[in-house]
N, C-alpha and C positions, 0 to 999 in steps of 0.2 A: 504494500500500500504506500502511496504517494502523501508527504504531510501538507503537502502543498497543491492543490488541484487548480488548472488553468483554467480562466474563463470558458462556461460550455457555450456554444453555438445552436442558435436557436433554428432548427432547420422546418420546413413547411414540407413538407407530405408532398405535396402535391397532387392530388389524386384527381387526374384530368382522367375520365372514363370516354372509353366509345359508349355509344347508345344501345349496343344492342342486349338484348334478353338473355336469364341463361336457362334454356332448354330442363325440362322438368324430369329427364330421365340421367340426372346424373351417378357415373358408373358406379358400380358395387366394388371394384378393384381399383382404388386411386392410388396413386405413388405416396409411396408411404412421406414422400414430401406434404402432402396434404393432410398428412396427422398432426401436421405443426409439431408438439413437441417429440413425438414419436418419429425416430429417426433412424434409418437402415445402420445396423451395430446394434442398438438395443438388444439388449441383453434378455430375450426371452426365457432365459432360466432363472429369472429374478422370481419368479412366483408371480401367484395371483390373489395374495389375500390382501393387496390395497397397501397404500404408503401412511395409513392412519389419518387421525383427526386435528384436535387440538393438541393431543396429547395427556390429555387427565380428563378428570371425571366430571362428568357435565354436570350442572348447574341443577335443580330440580324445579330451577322458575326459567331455565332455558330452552330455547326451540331448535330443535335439531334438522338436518336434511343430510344427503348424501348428494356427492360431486360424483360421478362414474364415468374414469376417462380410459382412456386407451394405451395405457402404460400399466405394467405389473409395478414398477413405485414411480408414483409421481415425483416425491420429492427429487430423486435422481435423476428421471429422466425427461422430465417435462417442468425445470425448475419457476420458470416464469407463471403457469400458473400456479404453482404449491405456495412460491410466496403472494401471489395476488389472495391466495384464501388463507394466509397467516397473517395481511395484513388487512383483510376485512372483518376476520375477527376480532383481530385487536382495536378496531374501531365501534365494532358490534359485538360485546361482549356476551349480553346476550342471547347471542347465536352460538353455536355451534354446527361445524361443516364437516361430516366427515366423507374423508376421500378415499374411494375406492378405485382399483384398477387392473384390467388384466390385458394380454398381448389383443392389438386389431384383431386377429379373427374370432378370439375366445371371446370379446368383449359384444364382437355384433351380434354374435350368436346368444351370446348372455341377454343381451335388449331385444332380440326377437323373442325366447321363452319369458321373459318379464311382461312384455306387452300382454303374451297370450294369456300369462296368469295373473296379470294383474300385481305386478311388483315391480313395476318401472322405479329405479331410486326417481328421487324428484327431480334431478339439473343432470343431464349426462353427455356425454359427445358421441356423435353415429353419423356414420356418412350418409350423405344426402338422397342416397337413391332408398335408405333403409326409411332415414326420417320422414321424406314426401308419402312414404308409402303408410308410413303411423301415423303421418297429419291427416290423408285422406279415410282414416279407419278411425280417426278419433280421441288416437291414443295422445293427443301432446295440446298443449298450452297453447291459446291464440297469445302471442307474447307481442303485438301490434298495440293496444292500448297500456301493458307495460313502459312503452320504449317511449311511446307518447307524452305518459305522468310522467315519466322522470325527464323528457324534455331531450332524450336522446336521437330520435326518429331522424333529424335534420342535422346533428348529430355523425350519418353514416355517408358514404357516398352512396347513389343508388343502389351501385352495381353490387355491393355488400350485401345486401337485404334482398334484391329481387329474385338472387334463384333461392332463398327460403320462405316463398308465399306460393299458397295455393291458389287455384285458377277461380276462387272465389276469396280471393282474400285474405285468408290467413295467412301471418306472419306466423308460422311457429317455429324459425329457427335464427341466430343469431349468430354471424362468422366468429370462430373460433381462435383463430389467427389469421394471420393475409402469407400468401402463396408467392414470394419474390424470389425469381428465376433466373439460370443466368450462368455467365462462365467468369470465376475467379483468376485473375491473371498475375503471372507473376512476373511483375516489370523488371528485375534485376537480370532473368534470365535471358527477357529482349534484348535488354541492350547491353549483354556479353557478346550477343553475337550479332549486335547492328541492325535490331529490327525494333520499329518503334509501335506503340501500340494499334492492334490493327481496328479499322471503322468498316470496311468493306469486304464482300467477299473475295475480292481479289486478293484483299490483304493478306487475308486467315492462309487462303490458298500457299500464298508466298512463305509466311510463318513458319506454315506446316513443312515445305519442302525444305527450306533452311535449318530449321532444327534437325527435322528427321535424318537429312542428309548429315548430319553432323553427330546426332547418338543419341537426339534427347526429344521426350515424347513431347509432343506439342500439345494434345489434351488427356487427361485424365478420364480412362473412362472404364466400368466393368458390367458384363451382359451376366455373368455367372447367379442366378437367382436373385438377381436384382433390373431383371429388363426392363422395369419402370424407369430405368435413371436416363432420359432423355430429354430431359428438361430446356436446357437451352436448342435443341431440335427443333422443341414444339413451338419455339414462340418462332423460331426460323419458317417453320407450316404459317404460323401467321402472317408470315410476311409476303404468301402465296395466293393470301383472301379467303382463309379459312374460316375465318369468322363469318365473311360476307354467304355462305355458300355450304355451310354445313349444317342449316337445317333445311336446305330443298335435298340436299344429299341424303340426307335421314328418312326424307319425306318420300324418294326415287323420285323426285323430278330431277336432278342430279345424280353426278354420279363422282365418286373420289378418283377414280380413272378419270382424271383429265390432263389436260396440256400444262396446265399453270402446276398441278402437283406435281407433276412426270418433271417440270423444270428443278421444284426443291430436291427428289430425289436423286437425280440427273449431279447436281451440285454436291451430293451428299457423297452420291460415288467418286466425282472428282476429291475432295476429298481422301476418301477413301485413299486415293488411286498417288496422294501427293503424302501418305504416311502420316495421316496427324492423326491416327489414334494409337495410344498404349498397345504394342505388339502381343501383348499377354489378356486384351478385351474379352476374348471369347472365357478364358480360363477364370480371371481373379473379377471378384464383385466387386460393389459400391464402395465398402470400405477401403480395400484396397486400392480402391483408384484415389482417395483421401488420403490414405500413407504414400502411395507414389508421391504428390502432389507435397503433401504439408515436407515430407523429406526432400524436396529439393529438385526432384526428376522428372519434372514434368512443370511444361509450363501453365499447363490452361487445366479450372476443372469445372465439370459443367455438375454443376450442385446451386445451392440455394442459401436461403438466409440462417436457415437453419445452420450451415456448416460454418460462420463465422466464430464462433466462440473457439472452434477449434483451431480454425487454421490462424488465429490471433493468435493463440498460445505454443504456435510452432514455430518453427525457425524459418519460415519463409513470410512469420504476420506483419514484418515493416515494409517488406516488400510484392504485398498483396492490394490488388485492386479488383474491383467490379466490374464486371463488360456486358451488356444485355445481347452482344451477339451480334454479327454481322449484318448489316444492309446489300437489297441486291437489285443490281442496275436494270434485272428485268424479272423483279419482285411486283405484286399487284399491288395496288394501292400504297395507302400511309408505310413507310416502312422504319420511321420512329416510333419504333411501339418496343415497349418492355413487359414484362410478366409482372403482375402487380394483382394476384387475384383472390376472392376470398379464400378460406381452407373451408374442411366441415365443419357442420354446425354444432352449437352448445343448443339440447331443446330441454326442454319442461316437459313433464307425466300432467295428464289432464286433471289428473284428481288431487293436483297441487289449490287448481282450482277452488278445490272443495272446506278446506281447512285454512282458514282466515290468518291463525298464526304462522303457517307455515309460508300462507301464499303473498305477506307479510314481507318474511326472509330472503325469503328467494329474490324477490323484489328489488329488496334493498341489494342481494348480493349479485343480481344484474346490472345495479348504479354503478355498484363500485367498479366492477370489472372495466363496467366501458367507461367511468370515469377518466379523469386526466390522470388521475393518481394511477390507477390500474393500468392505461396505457401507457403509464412512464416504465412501472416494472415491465412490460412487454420490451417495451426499449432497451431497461438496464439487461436482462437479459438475449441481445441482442433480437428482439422479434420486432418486426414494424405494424404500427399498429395499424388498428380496422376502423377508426373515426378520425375526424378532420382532427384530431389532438396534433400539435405543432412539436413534436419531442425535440427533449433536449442533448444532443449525443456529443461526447468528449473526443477529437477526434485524436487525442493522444495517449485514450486509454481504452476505443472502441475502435481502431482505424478502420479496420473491412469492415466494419459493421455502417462506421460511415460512408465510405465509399459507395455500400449498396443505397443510402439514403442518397445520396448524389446523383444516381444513376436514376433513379423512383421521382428525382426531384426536379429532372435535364424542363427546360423549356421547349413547349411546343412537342412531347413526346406523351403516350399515352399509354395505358393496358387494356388489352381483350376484357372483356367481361368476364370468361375465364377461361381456365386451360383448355386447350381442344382435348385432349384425354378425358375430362370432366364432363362434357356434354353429349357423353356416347354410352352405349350400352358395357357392361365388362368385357364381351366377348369382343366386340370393335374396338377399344381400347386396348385391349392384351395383343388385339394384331397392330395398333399402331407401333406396339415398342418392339414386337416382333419384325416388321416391315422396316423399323428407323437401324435397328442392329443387325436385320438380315444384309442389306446394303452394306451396313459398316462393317461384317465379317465375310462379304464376298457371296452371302447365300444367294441373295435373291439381287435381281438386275431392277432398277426404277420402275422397270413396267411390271416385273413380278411383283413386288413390293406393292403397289397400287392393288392389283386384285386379288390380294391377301387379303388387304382392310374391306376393300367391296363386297368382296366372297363374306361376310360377316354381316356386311349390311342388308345384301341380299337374301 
């Protein structure tokens, strides 16, 4: 610890959204990026009996509920919110919160049998295709006149809220964290060997053949039981007009076999073709492409905001920057656009409804979260938050964490509404990461690549 901390810098969000909607089918299989604090490495042998509560014995004039998130311990692996509900307790004595948790899939499964028995904890997190499908059965909280009272509603950027309302209205889920995507770069290794940071696909191209040519991997990347990890990929698809075109394609007035995607793939095999991915991609996973990366070996890694606390604390974090990814001369549309998109939702059990006290707490412990206060912790623990809140980030003791606020904050650039993997069925998403690493391992050619993902929609 520093006894001396430098003026923080008050930075703005910026949250310039496109307009469009997000599609009510989003996937059952999201990258585990989208768990927010649940992060590929988590330690799935940590158990499932929950990371506890306050820690002592409740009160006998106090109101209790349960958190049920998507970690076997919160407090370890999801620290941003463990201390958001150790510091809404200590404001709300009163209350008591206890937090339970067990691995993504043990957890959905756990919120499908609850629903059916009537044991939903009260506040929990569930991806969105589980949640729309409990909003429309009646299991969860219209939480739209919540958001209202507390004066939060205006509060959100749209694009936050709109894929957790039903096609009558109800609000019943609330972003859990925000989805900032993107490739970490490591500028010390550019300019060892003369190449300065790249803006273009031309550039990346050049990057990749200069490094490669010379022994050192140009991005960080691993398919081995983690083919979700294509992150800075999918915003590259956006920049193809995916957004504009992927619900006629959903719809088969469209089709994902076209020209404008054959071009992203097409680039991707270039690419390929010019060495910029980890020669061991097909073998070593996510993690591994993080130890490539944080050790020094690699210059690029295509990961998220989530991977900042770590690669701060390695020996490449004074020489780490943010890059939202190349632009391309015969990309469609807008092609300043960065990933900036909600995560899943935090929803409410309907029968919170029912008990005055409870529905009370809960209340109150929705203020706090999306409070300024609760989206500063999202900040100290490097997450950017999900309300127009102006955080304040140190950029001599968060630097990549700053950087990506730089990048989320550029003028005149924007985000999708959300990930194109998020607005597709599990089975059409499982083939986009299939179709983006079939290319980057040689299996499949641009055009095979395309009617992998069709063959799914079809």
């Amino acid at each position: 610890m520093h006894e001396h901390h430098p003026p923080r810098r008050s930075i703005n969000l910026g949250f310039r959204r496109r307009g469009l909607g997000i599609a009510a089918g989003i996937a059952a299989t999201l990258t585990l990026a989208a768990c927010g604090g649940s992060m590929p490495g988590d330690d799935p042998a940590a158990g499932s009996e929950g990371s506890g509560g306050s820690g002592g014995s409740a009160d006998p004039s106090s109101v209790e509920f349960t958190l049920s998130m998507q970690n076997p311990n919160v407090e370890e692996q999801d620290p941003a919110t463990w201390e958001i509900v150790q510091a809404f307790m200590d404001a709300n004595p009163d209350v008591v919160v206890n937090v339970e948790g067990q691995t993504v899939d043990e957890h959905q499964q756990a919120m499908q049998v609850a629903a059916q028995s009537g044991t939903l904890p009260e506040v929990f997190w569930v991806y969105n295709s589980l949640a729309s499908q409990m909003a429309e059965e009646g299991y969860l909280m219209d939480l739209g006149p919540v958001l209202d009272e507390a004066g939060l509603t205006e509060r959100f950027p749209e694009s936050m809220l709109a894929g957790y309302t039903t096609d009558d209205g109800v609000q019943y889920g609330v972003p859990y964290q925000s989805l900032v995507t993107g490739f970490f770069v490591n500028e010390e290794i550019l300019a060892e060997h003369g190449l300065e940071m790249p803006e273009t696909f031309e550039d990346l191209v050049t990057v990749a053949e200069t490094l490669s040519a010379e022994g050192v991997t140009p991005i960080a990347k691993g398919a081995n039981g983690t083919s979700f990890s294509v992150w800075a990929f999918l915003t590259m698809l956006e920049r193809f007009g995916y957004e504009d075109r992927y619900e006629a394609i959903l719809a088969g007035d469209d089709s994902y076999v076209n020209e404008d995607f054959l071009r992203f793939y097409t680039h991707l095999e270039e690419l390929t073709e010019a060495g910029a991915f980890s020669p061991n991609v097909a073998t070593q996973d996510y993690v591994k492409a993080v130890e490539e990366f944080t050790s020094g070996n690699a210059a690029m890694l295509d990961a998220g905001v989530w991977a900042t606390g770590q690669i701060q604390e390695s020996e490449v974090g004074d020489t780490t920057t943010f890059w939202a990814g190349p632009t391309f001369a015969d990309g469609v549309g807008d092609q300043q656009i960065f990933m900036n998109a909600p995560s899943a939702p935090l929803v409410v059990s309907a029968e919170v409804a029912d008990d005055e006290a409870t529905r009370d707490a809960v209340e109150r412990f929705l203020a706090f979260y999306y409070s300024d206060e609760g989206q500063q912790i999202l900040v100290d623990n490097a997450q950017t938050p999900v309300t127009d809140f102006r955080p304040e980030v140190d950029p001599t003791e968060q630097p990549v964490f700053a950087a990506v606020i730089d990048v989320i904050n550029q003028e005149g650039w924007s985000s999708p509404a959300a990930q194109p993997d998020l607005v597709v069925s599990a089975e059409t998403s499982s083939a986009m990461y299939d179709s983006i690493y079939g290319v980057i391992q040689g299996v499949y050619t641009p055009q095979q690549a395309l009617e992998v993902v069709q063959a799914t929609i079809d």
